[in-house]
N, CA, C and O atoms as a printed pandas DataFrame, in Angstrom:
     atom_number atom_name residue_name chain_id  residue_number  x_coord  y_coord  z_coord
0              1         N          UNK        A               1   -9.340    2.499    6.390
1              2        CA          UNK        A               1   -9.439    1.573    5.280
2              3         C          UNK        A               1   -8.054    1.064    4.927
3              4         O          UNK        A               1   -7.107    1.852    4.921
4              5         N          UNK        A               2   -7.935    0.112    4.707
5              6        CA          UNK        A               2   -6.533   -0.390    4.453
6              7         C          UNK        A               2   -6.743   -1.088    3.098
7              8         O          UNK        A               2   -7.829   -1.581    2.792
8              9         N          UNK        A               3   -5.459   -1.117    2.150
9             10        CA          UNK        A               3   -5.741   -1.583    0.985
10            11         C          UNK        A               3   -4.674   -2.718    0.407
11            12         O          UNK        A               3   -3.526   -2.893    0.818
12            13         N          UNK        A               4   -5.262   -3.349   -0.514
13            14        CA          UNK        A               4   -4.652   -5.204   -0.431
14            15         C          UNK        A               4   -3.737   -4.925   -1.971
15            16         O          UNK        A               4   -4.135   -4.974   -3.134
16            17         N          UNK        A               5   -2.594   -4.671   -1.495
17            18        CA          UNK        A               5   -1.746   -4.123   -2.374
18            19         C          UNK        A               5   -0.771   -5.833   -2.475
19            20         O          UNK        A               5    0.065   -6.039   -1.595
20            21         N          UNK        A               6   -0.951   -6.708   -3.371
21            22        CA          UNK        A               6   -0.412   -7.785   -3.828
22            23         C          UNK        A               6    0.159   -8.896   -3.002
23            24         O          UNK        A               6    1.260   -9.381   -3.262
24            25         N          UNK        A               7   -0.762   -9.391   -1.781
25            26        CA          UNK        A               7    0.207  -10.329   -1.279
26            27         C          UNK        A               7    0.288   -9.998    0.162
27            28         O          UNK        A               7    0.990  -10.777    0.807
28            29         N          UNK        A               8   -0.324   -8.917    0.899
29            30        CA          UNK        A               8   -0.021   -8.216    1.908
30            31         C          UNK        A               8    0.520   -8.862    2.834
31            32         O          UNK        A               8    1.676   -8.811    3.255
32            33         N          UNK        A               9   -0.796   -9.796    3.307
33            34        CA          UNK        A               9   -0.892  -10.720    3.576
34            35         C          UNK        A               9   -1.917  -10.466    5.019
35            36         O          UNK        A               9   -1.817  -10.923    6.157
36            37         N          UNK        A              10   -2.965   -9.488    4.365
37            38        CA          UNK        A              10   -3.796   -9.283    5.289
38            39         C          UNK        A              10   -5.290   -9.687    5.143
39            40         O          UNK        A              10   -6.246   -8.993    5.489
40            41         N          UNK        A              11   -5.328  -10.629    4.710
41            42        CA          UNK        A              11   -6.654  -12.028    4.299
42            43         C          UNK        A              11   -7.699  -11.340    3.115
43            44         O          UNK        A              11   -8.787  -11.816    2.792
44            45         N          UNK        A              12   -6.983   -9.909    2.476
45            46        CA          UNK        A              12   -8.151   -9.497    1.683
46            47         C          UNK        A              12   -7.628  -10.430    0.351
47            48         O          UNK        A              12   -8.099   -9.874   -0.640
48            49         N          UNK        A              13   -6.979  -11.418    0.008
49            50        CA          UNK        A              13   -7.032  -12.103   -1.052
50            51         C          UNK        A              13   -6.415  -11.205   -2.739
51            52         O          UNK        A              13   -6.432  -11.402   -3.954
52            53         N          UNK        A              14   -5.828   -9.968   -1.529
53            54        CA          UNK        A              14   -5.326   -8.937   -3.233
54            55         C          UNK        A              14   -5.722   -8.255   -3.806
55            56         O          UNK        A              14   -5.132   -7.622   -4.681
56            57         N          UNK        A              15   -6.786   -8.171   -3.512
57            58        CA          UNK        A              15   -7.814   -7.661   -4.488
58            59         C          UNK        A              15   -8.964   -6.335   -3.625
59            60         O          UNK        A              15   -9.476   -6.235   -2.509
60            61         N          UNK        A              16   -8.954   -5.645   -4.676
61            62        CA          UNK        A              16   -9.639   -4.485   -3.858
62            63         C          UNK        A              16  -11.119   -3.808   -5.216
63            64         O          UNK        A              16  -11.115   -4.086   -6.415
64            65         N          UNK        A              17  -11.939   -3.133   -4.661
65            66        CA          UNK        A              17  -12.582   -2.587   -5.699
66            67         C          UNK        A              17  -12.373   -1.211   -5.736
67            68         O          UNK        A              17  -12.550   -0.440   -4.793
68            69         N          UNK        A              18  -11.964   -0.908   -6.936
69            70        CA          UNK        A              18  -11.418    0.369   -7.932
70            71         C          UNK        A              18  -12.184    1.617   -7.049
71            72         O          UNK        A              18  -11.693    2.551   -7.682
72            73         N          UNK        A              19  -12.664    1.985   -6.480
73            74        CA          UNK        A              19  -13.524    2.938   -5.747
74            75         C          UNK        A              19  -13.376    2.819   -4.281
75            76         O          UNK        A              19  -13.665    3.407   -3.239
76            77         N          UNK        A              20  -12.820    1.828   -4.697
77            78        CA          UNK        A              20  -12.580    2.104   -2.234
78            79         C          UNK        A              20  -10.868    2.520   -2.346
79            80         O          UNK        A              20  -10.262    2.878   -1.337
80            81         N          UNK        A              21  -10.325    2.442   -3.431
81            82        CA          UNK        A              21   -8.587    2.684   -3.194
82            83         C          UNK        A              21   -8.627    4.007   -2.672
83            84         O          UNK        A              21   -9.486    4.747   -3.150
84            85         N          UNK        A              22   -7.782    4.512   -1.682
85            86        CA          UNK        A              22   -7.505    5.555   -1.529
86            87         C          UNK        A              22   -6.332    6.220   -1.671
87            88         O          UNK        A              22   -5.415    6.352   -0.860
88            89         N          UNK        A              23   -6.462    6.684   -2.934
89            90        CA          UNK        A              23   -5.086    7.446   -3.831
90            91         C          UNK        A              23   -3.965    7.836   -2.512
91            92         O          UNK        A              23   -3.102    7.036   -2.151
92            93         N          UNK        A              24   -4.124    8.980   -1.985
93            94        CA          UNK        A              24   -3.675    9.414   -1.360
94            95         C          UNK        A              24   -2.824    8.905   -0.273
95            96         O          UNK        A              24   -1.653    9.058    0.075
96            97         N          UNK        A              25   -3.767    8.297    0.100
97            98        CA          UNK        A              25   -3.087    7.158    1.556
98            99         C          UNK        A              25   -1.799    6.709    1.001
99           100         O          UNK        A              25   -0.671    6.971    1.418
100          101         N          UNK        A              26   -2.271    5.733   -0.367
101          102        CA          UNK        A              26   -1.375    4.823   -1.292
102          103         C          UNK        A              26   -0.300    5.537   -1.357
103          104         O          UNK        A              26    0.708    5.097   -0.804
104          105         N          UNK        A              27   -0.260    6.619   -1.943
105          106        CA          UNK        A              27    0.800    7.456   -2.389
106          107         C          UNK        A              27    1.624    7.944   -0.989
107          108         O          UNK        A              27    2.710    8.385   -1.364
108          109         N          UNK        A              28    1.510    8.025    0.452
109          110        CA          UNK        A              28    1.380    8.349    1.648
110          111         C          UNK        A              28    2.297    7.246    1.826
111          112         O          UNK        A              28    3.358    7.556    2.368
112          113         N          UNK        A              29    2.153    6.078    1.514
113          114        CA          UNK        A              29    2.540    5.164    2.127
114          115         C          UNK        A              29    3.768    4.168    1.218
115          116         O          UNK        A              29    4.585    3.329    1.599
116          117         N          UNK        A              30    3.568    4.495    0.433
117          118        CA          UNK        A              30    4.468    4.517   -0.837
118          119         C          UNK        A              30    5.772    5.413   -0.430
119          120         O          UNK        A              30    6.868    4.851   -0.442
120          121         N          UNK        A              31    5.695    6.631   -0.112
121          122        CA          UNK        A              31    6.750    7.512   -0.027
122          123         C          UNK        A              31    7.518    7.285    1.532
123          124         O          UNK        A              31    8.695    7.518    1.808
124          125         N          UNK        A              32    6.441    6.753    2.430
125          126        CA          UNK        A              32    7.278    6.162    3.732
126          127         C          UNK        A              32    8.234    5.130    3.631
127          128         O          UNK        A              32    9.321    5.152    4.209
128          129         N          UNK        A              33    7.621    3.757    2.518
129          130        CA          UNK        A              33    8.311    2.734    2.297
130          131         C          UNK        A              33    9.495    3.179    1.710
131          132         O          UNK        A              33   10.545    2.992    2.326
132          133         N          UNK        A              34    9.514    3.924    0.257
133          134        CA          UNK        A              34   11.043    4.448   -0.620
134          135         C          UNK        A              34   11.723    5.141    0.309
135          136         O          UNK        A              34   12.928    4.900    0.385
136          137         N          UNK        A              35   11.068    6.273    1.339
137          138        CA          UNK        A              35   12.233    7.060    2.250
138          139         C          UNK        A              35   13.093    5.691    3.144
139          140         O          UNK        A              35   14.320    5.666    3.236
140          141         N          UNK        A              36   12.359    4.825    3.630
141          142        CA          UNK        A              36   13.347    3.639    4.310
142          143         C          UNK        A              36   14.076    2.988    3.595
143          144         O          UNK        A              36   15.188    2.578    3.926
144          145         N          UNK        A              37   13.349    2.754    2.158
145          146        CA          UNK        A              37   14.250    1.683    1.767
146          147         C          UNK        A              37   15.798    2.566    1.118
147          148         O          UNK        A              37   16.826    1.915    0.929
148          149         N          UNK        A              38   15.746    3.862    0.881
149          150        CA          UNK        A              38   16.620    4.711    0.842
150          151         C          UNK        A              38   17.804    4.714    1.711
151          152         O          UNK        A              38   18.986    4.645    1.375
152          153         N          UNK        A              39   17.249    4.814    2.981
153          154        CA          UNK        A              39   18.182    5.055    3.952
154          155         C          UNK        A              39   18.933    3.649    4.256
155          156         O          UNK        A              39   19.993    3.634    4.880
156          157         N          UNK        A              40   18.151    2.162    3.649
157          158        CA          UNK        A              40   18.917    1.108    4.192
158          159         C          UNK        A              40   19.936    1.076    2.933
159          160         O          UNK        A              40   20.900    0.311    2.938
160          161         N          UNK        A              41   19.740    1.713    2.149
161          162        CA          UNK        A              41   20.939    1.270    1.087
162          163         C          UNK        A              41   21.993    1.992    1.448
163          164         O          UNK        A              41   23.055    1.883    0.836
């Protein structure tokens, strides 16, 4: 499941319904993005 986090730009239009988010993933993928953007600073 992939989720349409503002703009992705993966044709879901942004928008997701409150029950398909998957916390976890989010948070999963969240902490991959800050560990990179860490290391580029």
């Amino acid at each position: 499941m992939k989720e349409a986090a503002g703009g992705g730009g993966d044709g879901a239009g942004g928008f997701v319904r409150a029950d398909q988010i998957d916390l976890k993933s989010l948070d999963e993928q969240l902490d991959r993005h800050l560990a990179r953007a860490w290391t580029l600073d």
